[in-house]
N, CA and C atoms as a LAMMPS dump frame, in Angstrom:
ITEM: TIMESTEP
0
ITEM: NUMBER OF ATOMS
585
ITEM: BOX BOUNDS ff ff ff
-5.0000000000000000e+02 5.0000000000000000e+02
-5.0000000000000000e+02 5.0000000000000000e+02
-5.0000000000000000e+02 5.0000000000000000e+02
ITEM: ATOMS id mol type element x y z
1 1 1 N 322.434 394.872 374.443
2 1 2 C 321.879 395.132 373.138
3 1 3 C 321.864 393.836 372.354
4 2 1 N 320.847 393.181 371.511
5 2 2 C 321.065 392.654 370.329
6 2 3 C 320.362 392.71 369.694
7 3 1 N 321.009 391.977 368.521
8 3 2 C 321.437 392.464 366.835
9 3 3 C 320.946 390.981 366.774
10 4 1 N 320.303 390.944 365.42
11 4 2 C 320.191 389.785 364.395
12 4 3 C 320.304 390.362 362.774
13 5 1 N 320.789 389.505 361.908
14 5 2 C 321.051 389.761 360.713
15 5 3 C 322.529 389.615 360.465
16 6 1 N 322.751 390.724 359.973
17 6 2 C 324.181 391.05 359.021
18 6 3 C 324.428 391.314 360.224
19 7 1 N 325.844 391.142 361.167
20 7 2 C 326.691 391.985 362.649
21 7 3 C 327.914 391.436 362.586
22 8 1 N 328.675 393.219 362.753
23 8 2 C 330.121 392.394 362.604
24 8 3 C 330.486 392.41 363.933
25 9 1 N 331.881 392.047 364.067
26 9 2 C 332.484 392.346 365.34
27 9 3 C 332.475 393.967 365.908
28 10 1 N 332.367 394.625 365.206
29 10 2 C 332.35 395.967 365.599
30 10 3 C 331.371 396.372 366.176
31 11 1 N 329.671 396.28 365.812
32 11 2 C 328.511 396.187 366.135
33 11 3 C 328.863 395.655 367.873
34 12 1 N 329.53 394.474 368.266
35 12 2 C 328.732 393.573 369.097
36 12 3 C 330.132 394.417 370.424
37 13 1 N 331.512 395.239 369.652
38 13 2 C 332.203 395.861 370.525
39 13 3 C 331.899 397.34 371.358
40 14 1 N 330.776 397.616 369.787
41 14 2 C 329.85 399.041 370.638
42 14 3 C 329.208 398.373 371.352
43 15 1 N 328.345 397.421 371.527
44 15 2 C 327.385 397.048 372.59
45 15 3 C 328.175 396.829 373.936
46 16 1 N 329.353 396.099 373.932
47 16 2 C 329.647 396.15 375.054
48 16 3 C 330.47 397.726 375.67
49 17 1 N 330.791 398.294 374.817
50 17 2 C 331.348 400.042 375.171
51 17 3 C 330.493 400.225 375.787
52 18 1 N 329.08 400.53 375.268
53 18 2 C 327.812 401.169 375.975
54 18 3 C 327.115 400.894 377.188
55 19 1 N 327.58 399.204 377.485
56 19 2 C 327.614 398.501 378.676
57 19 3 C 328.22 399.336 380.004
58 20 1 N 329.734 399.942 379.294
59 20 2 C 330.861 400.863 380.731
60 20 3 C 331.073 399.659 381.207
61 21 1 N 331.2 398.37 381.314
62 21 2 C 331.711 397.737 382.053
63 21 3 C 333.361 396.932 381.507
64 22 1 N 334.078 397 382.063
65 22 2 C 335.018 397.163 381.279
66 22 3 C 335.658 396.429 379.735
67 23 1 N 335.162 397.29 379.311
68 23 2 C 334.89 396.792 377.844
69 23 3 C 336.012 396.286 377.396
70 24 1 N 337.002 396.896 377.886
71 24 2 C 338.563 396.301 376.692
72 24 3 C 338.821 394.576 377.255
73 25 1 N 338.294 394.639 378.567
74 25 2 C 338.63 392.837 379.393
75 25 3 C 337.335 392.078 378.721
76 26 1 N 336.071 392.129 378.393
77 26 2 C 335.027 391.651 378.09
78 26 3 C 334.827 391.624 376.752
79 27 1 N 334.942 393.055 375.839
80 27 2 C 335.444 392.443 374.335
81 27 3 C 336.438 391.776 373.978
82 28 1 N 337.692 391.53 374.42
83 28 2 C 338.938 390.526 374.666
84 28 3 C 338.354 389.385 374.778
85 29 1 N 337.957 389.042 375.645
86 29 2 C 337.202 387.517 376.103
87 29 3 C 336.003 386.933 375.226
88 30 1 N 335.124 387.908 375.057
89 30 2 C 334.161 387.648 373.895
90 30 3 C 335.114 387.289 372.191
91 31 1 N 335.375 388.262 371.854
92 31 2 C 336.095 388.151 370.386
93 31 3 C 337.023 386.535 370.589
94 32 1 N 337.492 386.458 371.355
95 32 2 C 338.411 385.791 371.426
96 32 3 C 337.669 384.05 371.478
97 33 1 N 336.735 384.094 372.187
98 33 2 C 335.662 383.073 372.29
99 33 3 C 335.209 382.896 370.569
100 34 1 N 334.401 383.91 370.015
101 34 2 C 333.914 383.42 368.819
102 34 3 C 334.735 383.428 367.858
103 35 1 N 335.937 384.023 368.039
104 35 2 C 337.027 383.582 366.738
105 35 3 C 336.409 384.534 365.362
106 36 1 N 336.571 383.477 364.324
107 36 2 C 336.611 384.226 363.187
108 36 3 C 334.995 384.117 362.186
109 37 1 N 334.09 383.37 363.148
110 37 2 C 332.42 383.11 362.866
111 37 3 C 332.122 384.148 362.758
112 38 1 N 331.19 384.478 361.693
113 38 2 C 330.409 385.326 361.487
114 38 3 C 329.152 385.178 362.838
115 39 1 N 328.979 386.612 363.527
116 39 2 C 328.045 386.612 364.87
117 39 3 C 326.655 387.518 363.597
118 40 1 N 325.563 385.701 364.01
119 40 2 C 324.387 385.937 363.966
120 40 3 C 323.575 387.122 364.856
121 41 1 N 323.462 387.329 366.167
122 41 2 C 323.068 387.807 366.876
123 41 3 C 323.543 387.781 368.322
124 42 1 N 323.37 388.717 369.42
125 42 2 C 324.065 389.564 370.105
126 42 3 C 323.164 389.696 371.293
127 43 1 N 323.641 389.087 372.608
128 43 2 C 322.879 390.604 373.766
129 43 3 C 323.772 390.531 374.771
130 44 1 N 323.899 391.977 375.105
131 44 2 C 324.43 392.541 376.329
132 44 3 C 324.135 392.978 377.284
133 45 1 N 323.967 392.38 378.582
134 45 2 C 323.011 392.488 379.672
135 45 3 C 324.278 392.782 381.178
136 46 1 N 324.361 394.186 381.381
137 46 2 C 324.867 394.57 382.159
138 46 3 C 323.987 394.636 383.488
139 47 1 N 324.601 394.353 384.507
140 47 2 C 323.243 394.045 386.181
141 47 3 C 324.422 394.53 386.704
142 48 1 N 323.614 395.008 388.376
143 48 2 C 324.02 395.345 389.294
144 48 3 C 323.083 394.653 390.565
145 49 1 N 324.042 394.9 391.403
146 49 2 C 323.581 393.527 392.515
147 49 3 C 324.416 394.091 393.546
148 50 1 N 323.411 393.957 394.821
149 50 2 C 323.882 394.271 396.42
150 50 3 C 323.819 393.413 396.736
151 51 1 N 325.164 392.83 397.636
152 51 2 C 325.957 391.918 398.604
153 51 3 C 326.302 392.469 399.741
154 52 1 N 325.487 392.268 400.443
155 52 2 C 325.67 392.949 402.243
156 52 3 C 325.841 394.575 402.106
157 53 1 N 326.813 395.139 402.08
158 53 2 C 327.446 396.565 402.152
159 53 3 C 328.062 396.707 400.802
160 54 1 N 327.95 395.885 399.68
161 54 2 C 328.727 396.294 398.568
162 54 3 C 328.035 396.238 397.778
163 55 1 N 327.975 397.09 396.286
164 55 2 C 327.528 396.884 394.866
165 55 3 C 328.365 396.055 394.288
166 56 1 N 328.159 395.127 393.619
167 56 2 C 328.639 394.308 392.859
168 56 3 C 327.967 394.553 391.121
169 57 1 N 328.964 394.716 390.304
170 57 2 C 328.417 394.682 389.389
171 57 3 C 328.957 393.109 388.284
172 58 1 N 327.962 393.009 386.884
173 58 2 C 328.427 391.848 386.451
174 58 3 C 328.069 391.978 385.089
175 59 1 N 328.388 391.552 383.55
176 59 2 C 327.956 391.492 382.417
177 59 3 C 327.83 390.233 382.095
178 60 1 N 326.71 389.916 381.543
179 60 2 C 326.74 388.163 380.883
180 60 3 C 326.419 388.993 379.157
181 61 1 N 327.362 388.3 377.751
182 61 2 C 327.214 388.828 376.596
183 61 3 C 327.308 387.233 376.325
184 62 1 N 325.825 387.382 375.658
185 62 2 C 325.265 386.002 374.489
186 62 3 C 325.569 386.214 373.238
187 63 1 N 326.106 385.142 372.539
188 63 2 C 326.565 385.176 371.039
189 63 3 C 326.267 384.337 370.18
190 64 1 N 325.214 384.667 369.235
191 64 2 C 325.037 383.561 368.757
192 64 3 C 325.839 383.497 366.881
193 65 1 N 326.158 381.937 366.496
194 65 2 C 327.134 381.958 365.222
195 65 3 C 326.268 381.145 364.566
196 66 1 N 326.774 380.986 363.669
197 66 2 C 326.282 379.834 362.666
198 66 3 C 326.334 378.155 363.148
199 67 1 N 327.265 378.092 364.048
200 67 2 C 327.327 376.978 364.484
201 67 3 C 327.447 376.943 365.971
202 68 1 N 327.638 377.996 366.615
203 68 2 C 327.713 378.22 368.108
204 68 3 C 327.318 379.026 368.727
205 69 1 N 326.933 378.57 370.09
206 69 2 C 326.125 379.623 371.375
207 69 3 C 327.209 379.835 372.141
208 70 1 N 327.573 380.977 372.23
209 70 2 C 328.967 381.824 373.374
210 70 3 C 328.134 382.349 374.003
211 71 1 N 328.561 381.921 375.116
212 71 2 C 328.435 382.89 376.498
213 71 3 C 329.523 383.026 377.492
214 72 1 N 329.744 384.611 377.83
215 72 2 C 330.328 384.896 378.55
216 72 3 C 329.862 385.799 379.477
217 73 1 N 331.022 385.712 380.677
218 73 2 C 330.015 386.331 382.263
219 73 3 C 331.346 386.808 383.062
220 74 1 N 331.275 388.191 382.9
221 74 2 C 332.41 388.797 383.893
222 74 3 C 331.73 389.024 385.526
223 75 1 N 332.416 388.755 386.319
224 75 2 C 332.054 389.597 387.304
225 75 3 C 332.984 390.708 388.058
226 76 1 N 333.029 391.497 389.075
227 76 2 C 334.374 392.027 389.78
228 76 3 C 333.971 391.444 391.289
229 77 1 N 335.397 391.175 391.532
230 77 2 C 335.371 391.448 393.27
231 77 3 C 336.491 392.547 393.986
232 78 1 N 335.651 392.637 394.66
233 78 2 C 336.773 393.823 396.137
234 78 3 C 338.189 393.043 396.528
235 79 1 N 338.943 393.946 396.872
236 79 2 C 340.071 392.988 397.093
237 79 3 C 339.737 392.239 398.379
238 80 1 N 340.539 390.979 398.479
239 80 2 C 340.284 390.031 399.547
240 80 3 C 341.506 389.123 400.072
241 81 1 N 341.403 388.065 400.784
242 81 2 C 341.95 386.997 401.376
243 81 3 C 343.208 386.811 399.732
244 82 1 N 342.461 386.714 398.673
245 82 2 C 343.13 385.882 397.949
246 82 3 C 343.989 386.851 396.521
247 83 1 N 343.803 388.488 396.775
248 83 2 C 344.331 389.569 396.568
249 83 3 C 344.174 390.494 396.93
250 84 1 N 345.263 391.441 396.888
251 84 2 C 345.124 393.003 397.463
252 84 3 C 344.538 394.232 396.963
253 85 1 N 344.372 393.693 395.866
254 85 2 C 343.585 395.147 394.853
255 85 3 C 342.12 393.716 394.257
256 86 1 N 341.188 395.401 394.104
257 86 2 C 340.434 394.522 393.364
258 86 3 C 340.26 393.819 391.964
259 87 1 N 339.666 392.898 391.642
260 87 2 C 339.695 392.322 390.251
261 87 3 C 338.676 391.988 389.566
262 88 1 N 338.574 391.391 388.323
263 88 2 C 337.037 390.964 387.597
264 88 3 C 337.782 389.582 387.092
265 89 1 N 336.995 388.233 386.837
266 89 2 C 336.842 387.545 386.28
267 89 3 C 335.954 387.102 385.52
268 90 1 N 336.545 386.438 384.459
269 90 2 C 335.925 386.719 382.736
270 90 3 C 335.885 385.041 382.244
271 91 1 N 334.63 384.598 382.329
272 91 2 C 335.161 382.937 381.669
273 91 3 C 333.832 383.072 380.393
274 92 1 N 334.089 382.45 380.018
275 92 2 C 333.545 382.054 378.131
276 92 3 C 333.177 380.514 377.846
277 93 1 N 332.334 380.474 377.838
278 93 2 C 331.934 378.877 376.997
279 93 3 C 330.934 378.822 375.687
280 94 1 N 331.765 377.967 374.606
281 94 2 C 331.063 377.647 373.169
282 94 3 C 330.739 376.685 373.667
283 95 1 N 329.281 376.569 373.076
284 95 2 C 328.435 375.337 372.754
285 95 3 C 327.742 374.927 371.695
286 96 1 N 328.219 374.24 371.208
287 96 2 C 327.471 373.602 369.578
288 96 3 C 326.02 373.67 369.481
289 97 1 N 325.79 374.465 368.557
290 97 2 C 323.987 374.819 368.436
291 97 3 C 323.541 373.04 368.844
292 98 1 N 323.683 371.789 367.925
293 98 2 C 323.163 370.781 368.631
294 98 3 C 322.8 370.52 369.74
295 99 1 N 323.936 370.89 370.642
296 99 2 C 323.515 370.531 372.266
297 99 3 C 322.823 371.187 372.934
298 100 1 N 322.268 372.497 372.506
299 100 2 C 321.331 373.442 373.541
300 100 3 C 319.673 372.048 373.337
301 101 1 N 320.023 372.155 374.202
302 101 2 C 318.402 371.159 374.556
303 101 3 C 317.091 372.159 374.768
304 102 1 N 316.692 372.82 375.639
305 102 2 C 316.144 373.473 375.521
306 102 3 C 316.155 375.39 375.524
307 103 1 N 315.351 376.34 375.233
308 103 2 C 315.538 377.449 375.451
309 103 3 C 314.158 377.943 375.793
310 104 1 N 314.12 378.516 376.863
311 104 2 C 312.91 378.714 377.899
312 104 3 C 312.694 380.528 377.669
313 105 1 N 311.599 381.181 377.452
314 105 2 C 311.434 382.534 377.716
315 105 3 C 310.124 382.444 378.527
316 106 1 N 310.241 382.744 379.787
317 106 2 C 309.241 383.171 379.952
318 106 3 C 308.802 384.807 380.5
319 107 1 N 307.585 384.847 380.074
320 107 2 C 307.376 386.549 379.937
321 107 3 C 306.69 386.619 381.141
322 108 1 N 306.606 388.303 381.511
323 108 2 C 305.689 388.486 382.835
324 108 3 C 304.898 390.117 381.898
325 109 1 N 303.426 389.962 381.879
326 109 2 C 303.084 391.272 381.613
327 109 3 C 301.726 391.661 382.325
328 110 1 N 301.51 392.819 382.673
329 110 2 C 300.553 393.397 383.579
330 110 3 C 299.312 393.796 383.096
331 111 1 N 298.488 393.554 383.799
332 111 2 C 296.922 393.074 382.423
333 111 3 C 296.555 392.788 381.91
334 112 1 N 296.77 391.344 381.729
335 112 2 C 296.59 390.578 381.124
336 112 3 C 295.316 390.51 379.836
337 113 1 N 294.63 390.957 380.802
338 113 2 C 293.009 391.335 379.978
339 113 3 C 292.979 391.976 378.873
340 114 1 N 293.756 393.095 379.448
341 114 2 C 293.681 394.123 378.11
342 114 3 C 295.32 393.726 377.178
343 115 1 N 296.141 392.945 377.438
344 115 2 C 296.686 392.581 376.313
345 115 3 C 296.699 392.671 374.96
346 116 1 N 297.597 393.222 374.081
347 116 2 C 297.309 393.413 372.754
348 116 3 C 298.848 392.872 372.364
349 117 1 N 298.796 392.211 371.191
350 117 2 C 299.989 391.274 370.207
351 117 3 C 300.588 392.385 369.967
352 118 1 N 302.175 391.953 370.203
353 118 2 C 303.401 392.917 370.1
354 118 3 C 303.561 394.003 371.13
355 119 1 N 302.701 394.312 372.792
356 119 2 C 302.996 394.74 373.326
357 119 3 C 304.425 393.962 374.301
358 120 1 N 304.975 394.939 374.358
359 120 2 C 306.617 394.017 375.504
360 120 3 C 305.916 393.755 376.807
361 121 1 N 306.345 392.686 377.014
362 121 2 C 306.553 392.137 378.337
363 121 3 C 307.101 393.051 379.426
364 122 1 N 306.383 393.206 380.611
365 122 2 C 307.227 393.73 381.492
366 122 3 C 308.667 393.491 382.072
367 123 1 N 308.735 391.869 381.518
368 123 2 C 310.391 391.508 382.051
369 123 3 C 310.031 389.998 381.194
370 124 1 N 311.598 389.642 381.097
371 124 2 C 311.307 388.251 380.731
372 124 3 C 312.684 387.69 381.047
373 125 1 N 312.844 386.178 381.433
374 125 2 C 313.652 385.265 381.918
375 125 3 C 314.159 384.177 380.676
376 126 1 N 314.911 384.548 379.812
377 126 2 C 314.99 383.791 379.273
378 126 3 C 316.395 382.339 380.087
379 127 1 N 316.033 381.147 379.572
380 127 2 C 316.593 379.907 380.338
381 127 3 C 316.585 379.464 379.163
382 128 1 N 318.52 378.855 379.332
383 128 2 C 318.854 378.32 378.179
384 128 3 C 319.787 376.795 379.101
385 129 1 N 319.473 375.963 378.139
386 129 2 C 320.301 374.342 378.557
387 129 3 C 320.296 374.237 377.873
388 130 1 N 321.787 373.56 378.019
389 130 2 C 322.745 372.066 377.163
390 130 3 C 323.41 371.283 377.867
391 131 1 N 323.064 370.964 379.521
392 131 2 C 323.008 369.655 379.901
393 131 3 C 324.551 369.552 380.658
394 132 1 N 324.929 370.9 380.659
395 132 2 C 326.256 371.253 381.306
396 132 3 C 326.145 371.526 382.491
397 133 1 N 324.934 371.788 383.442
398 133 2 C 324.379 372.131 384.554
399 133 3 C 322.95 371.203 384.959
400 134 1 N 322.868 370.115 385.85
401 134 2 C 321.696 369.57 385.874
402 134 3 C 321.375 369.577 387.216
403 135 1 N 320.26 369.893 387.642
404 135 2 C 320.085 370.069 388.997
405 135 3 C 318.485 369.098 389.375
406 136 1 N 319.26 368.475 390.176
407 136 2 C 318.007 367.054 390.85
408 136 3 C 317.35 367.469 392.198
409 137 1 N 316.023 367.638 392.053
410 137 2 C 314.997 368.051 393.351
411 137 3 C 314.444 366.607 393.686
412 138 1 N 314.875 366.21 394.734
413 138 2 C 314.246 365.091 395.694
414 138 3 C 313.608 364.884 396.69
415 139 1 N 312.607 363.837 397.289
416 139 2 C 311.656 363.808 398.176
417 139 3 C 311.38 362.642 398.305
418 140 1 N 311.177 362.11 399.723
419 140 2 C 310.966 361.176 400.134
420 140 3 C 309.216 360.651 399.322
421 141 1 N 308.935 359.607 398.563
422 141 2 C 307.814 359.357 398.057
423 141 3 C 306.928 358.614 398.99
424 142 1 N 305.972 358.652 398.845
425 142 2 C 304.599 358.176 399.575
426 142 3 C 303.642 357.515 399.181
427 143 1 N 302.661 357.114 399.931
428 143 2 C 301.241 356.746 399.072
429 143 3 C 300.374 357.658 399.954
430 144 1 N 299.435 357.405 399.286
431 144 2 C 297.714 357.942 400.017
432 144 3 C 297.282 357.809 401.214
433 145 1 N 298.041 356.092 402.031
434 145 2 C 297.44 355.583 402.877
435 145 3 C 298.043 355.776 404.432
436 146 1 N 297.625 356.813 405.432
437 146 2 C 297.839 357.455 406.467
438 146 3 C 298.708 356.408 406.836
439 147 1 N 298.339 355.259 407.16
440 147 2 C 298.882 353.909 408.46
441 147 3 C 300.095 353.505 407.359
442 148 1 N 300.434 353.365 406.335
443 148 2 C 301.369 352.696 405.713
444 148 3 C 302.59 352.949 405.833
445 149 1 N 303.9 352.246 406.472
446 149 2 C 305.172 352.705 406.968
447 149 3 C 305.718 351.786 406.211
448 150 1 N 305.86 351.693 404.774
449 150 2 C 306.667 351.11 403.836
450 150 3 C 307.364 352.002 403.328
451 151 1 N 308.564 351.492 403.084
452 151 2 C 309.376 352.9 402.018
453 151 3 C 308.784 353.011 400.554
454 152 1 N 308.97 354.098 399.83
455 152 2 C 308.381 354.158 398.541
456 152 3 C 309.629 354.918 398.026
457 153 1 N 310.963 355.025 398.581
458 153 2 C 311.779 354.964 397.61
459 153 3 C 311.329 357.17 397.504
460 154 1 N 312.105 357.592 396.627
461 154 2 C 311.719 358.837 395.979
462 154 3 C 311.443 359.588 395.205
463 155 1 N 310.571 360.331 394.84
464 155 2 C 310.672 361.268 393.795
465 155 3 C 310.958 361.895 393.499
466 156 1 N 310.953 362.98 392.011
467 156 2 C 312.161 364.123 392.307
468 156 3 C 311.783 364.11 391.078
469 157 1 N 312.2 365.629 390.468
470 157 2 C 312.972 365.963 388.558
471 157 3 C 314.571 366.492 388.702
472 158 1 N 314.869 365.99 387.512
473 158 2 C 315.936 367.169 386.873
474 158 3 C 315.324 368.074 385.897
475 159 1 N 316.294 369.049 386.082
476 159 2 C 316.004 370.233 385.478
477 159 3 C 317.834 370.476 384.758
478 160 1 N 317.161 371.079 383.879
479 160 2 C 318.796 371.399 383.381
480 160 3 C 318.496 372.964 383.005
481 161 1 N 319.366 373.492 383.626
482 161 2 C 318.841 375.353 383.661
483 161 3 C 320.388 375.859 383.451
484 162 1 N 321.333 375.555 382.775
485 162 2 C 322.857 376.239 382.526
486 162 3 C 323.052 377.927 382.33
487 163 1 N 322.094 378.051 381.573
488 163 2 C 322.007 379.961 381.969
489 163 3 C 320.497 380.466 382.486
490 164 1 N 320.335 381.389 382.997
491 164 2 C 319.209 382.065 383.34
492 164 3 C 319.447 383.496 383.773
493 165 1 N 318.339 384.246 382.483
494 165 2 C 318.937 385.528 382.519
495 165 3 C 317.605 386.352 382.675
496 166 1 N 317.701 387.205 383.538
497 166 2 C 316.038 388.355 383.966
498 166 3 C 316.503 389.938 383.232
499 167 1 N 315.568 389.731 382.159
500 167 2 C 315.537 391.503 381.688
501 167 3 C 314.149 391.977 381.821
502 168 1 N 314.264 392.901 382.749
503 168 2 C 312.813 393.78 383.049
504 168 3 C 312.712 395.232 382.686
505 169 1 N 312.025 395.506 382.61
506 169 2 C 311.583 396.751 381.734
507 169 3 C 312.323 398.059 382.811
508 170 1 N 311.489 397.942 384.291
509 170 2 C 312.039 398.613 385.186
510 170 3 C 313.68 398.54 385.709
511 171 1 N 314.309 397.882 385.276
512 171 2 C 315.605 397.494 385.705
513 171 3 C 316.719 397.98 384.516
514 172 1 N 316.106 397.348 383.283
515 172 2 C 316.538 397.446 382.766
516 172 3 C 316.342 398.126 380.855
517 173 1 N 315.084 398.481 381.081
518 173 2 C 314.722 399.642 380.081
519 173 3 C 313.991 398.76 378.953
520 174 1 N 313.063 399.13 378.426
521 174 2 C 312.188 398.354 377.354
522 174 3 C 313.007 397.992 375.98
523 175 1 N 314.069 398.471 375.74
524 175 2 C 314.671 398.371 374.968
525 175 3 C 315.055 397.269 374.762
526 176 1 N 316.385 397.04 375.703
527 176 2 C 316.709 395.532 376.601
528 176 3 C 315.52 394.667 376.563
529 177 1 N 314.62 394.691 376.829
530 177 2 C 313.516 393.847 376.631
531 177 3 C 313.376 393.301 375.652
532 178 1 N 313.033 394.28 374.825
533 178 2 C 312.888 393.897 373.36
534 178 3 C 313.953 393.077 372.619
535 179 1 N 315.13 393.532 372.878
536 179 2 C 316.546 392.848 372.457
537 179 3 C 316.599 391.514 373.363
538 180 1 N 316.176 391.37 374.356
539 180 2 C 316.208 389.947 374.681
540 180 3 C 315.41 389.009 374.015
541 181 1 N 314.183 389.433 373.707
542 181 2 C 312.64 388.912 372.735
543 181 3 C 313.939 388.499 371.537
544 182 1 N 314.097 389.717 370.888
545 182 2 C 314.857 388.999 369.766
546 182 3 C 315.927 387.873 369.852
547 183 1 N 316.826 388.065 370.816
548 183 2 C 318.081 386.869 370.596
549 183 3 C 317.415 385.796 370.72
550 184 1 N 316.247 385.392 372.112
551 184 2 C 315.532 384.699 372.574
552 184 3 C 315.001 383.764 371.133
553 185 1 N 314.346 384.476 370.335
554 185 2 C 313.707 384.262 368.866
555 185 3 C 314.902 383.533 368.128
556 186 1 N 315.65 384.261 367.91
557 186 2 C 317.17 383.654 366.725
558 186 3 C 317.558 382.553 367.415
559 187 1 N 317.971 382.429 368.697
560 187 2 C 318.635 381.234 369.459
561 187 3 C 317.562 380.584 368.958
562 188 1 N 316.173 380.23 369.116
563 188 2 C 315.364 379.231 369.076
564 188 3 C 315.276 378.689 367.772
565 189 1 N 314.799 379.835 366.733
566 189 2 C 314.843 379.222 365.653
567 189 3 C 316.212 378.556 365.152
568 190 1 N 317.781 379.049 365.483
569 190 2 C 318.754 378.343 365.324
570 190 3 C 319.178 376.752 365.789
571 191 1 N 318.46 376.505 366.965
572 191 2 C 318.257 375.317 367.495
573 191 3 C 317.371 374.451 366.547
574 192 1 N 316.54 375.297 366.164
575 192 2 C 315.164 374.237 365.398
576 192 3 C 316.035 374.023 364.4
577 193 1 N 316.715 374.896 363.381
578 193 2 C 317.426 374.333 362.251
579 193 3 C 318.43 373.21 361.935
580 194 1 N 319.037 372.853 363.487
581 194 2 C 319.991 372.157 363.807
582 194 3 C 319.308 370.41 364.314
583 195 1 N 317.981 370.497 364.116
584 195 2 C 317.557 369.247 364.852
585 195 3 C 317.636 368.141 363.746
């Protein structure tokens, strides 16, 4: 779910209740992350995910403050090698509105043709960086010329992609959609205010 405007902590503890994922370990970790900031806006994006023979489930909850982007990302695992019962882990990172470099939405919608303003997207990906995650694609470089066996050294980009999050309509209900459109919106314009 999110919220923009007036939201207290209470608002952003129903969203994760309504999640079912275990809310008392994930509002703990969240609250505890944004402290005593007033939370601009809110989303809670509960997924499920198959790993060979198992469901895995996971929550990532975005927070945005007056001065900071929280994100946090529980997941669970089955018990294993490295315990006997199963468990979830819960990590949290603030990032100073300054440093988000970019924030990426991109939308996917079906018919383009017949499109009309303010219909939802069938799903959308929003991609957020601040340079905490950079990932370099490389390739041997070339020229044009078939016979030429000189090195040219390589090419390549970085990309800096630190979160990337898919809410689709079918997965995850138009609602969610819409609430991603919005945080998507507040994060951006909060970045622009900060430049």
């Amino acid at each position: 779910m999110a919220k923009t405007g007036t939201t207290t902590t209470q608002d952003l503890r129903s969203a994760i209740e309504r999640s079912g994922y275990y809310p008392a370990l994930v509002s703990e970790a969240v609250e505890s992350a944004v402290g005593p900031e007033p939370i601009s806006s809110y989303l809670v994006h509960q997924e499920t995910t198959f790993d060979a023979n198992e469901v895995r489930r996971h929550v990532t909850v975005l927070v945005l403050t007056p001065s900071r982007f929280v994100v946090s990302h529980t997941d669970e695992q089955a018990a294993d090698a490295t315990s006997p019962v199963p468990y979830a882990t819960t990590s949290t990172e603030s990032v100073r509105l300054d440093r988000i470099g970019s924030v990426v939405l991109s939308r996917m919608v079906a018919n383009p043709e017949t499109y009309t303003p303010g219909r939802l997207p069938r799903e959308v990906v929003l991609t957020i960086g601040w340079g905490a995650v950079q990932r370099i694609d490389l390739e041997p470089a070339g020229c044009s010329d078939p016979n030429c066996e000189a090195d040219h050294g390589y090419t390549g980009s970085a990309t800096a992609d630190d979160l990337s999050l898919r809410v689709s309509e079918a997965g995850d209900g138009p609602e969610t959609v819409a609430q991603a459109l919005v945080f998507a919106r507040a994060l951006s314009e909060a970045t622009i205010s900060r430049a």
